[in-house]
C-alpha positions in Angstrom: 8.6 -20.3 16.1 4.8 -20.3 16.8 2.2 -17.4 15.3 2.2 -16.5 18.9 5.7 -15.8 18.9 6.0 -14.1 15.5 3.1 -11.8 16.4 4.5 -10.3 19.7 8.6 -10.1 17.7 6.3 -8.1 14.5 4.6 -5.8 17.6 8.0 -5.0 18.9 9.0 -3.5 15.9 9.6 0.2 15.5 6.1 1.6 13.5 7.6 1.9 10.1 8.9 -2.2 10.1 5.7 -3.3 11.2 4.3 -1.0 8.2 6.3 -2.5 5.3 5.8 -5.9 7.2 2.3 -5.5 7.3 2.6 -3.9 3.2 4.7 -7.3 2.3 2.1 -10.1 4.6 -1.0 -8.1 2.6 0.8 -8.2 -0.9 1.4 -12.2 -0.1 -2.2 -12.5 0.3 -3.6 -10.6 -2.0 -1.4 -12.8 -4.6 -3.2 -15.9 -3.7 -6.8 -14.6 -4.0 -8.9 -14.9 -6.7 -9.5 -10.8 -8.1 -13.4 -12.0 -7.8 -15.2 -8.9 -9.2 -12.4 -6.2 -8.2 -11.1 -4.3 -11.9 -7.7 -5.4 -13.0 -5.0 -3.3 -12.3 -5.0 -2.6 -16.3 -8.5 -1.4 -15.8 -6.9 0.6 -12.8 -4.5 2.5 -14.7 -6.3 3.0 -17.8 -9.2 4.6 -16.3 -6.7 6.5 -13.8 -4.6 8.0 -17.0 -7.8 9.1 -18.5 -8.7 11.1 -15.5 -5.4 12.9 -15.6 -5.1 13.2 -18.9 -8.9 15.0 -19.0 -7.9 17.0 -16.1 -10.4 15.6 -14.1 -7.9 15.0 -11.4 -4.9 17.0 -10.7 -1.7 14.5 -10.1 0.9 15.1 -7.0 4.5 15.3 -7.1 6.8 12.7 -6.1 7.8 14.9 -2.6 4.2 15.6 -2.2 3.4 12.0 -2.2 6.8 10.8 -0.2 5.4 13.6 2.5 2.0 12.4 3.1 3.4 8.8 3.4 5.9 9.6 6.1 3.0 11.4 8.0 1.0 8.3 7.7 3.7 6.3 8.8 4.8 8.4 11.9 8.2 8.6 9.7 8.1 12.5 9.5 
């Protein structure tokens, strides 16, 4: 099957396949760069823990979160 032909099957797919598609083709990638400057995802979470734990930020709940991603998807 050509790219060609891949492309216009992935199009036809209902919005929320062509998300996760599109989530698992970007993860692939992502896998085989180099991180180049970008903090790890150590850095990530330890500077994100820090922020809730100094109240800085305010965390959302599980349904909050699920919620705003079906509205982003069109899943809602």
């Amino acid at each position: 099957m050509s790219t060609k032909q891949i492309t216009a099957a992935a199009m036809a797919l209902p919005l929320a396949e062509r998300v996760s598609l599109a989530q698992a083709l970007w993860q692939s990638i992502n896998l085989d760069l180099p991180d180049g400057n970008e903090p790890t995802a150590l850095d990530v979470a330890i500077r994100r823990d820090q922020e809730l734990s100094s109240g800085k930020v305010t965390g959302r709940s599980h349904d909050a979160v699920m919620k705003a991603a079906r509205r982003a998807t069109g899943c809602a």
